[in-house]
C-alpha positions in Angstrom: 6.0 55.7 253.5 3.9 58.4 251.5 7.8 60.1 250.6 8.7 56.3 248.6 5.6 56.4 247.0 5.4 59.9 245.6 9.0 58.8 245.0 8.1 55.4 243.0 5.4 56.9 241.0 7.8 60.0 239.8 10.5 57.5 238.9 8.2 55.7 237.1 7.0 58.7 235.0 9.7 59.8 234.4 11.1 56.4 232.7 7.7 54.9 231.7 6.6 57.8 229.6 9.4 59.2 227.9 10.3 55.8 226.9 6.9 55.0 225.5 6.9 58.7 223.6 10.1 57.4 222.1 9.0 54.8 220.5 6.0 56.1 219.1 8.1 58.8 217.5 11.0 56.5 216.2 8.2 54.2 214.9 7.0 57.1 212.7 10.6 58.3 212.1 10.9 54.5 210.8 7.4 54.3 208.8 8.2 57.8 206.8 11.4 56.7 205.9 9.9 53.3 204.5 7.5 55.7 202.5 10.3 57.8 201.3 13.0 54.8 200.5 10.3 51.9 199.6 6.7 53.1 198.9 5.5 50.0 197.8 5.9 48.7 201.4 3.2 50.4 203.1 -0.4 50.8 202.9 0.1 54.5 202.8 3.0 54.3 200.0 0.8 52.1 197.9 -2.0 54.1 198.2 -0.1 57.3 196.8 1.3 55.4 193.8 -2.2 54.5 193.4 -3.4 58.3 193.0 -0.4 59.2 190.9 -1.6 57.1 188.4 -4.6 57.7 187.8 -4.2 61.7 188.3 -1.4 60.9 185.6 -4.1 59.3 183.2 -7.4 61.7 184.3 -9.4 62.3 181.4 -13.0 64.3 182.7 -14.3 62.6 179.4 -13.4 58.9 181.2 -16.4 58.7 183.7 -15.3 55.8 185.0 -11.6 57.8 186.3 -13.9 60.8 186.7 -15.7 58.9 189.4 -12.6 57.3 191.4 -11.1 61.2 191.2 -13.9 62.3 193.0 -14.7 59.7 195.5 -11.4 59.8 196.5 -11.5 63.1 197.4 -15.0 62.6 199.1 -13.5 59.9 201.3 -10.2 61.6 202.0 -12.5 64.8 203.2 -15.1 62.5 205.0 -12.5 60.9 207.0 -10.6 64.3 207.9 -13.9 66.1 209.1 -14.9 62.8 211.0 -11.5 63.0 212.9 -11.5 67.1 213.2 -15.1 66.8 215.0 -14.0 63.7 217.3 -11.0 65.2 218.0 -12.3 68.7 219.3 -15.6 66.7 220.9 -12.4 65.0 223.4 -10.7 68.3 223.5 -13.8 69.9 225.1 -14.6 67.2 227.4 -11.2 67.1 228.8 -11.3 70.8 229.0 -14.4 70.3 231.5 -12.7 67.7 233.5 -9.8 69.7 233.9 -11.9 73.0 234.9 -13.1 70.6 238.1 -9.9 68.6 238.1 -9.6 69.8 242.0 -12.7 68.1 242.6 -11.3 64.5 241.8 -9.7 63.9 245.1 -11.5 61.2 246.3 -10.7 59.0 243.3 -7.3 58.8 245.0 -8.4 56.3 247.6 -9.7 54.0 245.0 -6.7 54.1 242.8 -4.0 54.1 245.2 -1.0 51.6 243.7 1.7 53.1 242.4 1.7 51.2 239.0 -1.7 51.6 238.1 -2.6 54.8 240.5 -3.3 58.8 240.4 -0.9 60.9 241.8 -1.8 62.8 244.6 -0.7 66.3 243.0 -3.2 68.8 241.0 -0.1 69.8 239.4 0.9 65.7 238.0 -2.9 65.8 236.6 -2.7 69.1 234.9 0.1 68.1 233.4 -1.5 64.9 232.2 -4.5 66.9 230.9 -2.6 69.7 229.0 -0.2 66.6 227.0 -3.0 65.4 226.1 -4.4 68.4 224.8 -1.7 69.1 223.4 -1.8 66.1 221.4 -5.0 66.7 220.2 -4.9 70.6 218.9 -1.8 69.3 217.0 -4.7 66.8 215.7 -7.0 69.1 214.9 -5.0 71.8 213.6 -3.6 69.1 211.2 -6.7 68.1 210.4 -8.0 71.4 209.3 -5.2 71.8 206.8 -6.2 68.4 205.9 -9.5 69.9 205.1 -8.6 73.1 203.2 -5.9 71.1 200.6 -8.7 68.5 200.0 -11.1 71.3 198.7 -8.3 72.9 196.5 -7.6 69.9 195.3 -11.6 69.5 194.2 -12.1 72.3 192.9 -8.6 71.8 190.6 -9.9 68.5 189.8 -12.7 70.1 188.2 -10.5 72.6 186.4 -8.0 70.3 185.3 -9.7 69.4 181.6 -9.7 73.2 180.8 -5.5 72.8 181.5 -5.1 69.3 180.7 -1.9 70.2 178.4 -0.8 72.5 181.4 1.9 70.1 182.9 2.7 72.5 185.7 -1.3 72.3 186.4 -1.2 68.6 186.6 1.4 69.3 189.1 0.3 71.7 191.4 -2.8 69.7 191.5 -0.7 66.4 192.6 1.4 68.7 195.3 -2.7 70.0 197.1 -2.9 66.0 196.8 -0.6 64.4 198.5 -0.1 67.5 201.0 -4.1 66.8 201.6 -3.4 62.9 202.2 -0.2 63.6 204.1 -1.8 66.2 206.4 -4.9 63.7 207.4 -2.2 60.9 208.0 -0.2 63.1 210.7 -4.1 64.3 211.9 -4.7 60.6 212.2 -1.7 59.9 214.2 -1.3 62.7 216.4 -4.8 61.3 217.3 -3.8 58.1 218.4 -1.0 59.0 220.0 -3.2 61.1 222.6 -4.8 57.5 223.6 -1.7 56.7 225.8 -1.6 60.3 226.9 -5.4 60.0 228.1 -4.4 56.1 229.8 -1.6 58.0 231.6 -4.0 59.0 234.3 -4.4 55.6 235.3 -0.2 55.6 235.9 2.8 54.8 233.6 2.4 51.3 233.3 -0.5 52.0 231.6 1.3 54.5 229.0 3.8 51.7 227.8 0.9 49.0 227.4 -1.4 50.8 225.2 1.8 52.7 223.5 3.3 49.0 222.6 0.2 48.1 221.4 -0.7 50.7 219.3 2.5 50.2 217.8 1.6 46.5 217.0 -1.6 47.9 215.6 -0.3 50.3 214.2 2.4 48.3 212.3 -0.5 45.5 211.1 -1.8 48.3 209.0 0.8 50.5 207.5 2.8 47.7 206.4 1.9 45.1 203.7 3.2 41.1 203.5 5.3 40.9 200.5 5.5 37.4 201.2 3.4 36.4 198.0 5.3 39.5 196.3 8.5 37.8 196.6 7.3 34.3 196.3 6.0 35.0 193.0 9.2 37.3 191.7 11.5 34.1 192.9 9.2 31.4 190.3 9.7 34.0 187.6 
């Protein structure tokens, strides 16, 4: 009896997880390619046509464009070192429960089904733990690059009249942009993706629920209804 459940839950692991991985992934895979092929389809797309144009038409004697420059870049940092500290805050505390993971035992008798159950081998949660991690310090370390294009990109911004006519200036500075951007994106993901990864110690059925709907979450906000867009394209 204990030999077809160790059995069930392995099977289920080993199906459940990858498959739920998989389609996080290809749903990236799919999103990139969207903002490659069709910017003007996502949130994320719109938002860097958005910065391309007024970088394109930034004048430090418009305060007006001065001001969105800058805030930009405030919020863009602000959300990078919010995500950085949360991230490394969960990285610690799961380093804690896995430095008394052998002390978790008795949780076994409370979650004993093999659907929504712990696995009775150190090993099984280790591995949980470190994917997790993993996950995580891919976060952070994203985040931190995040971080350092963001103040480049400041302290360019604040350079840029002195260069205005320089167009390989103007450039340079739009590259440290959109790598800054880019880099909190990934940080942002990678971040979420460790949710499922964290759920996964409650059993694989787990994984695939909160992986499908992060996906629909996911999806809700990356891509915009062009509904009214076409509507409005067909009257004309």
């Amino acid at each position: 009896m204990a030999s077809s459940y160790v059995f069930t839950v392995v099977l289920l692991d080993s199906i459940l997880v990858p498959v739920s991985l998989f389609l996080t992934v290809g749903y990236h895979v799919y999103l990139f390619r969207r903002l490659k092929h069709n910017p003007a389809a996502t949130s994320a797309g719109i938002n860097m046509l958005q910065r391309r144009s007024w970088l394109q038409h930034y004048d430090q004697a418009n305060e007006k464009n001065g001001m969105l420059v800058v805030q930009s870049l405030r919020n863009g940092l602000m959300e990078t070192i919010l995500t950085a500290t949360i991230t490394i805050i969960v990285v610690i505390s799961l380093a804690a429960l896995t430095n008394n993971v052998f002390n978790v035992t008795s949780l076994h008798h409370y979650l004993h089904a093999p659907l929504l159950g712990l696995q009775h081998s150190n090993d099984i949660i280790m591995l949980k733990f470190c994917t997790t991690t993993f996950f995580l310090l891919a976060s952070f370390m994203c985040s931190s690059l995040a971080i350092g294009y963001f103040v480049d990109a400041n302290i360019l911004v604040n350079a840029l009249g002195e260069f205005s006519t320089c167009l390989s200036s103007q450039l340079y500075l739009q590259t440290m942009l959109e790598r800054g951007f880019m880099f909190s994106l990934i940080a942002n993901r990678m971040f979420c993706m460790s949710f499922p990864m964290m759920l996964w110690m409650f059993g694989p059925m787990t994984v695939l629920i909160s992986t499908l709907t992060l996906i629909w979450a996911l999806y809700s906000l990356d891509f915009v209804a062009i509904t009214g867009t076409s509507s409005t394209s067909h009257v004309s």
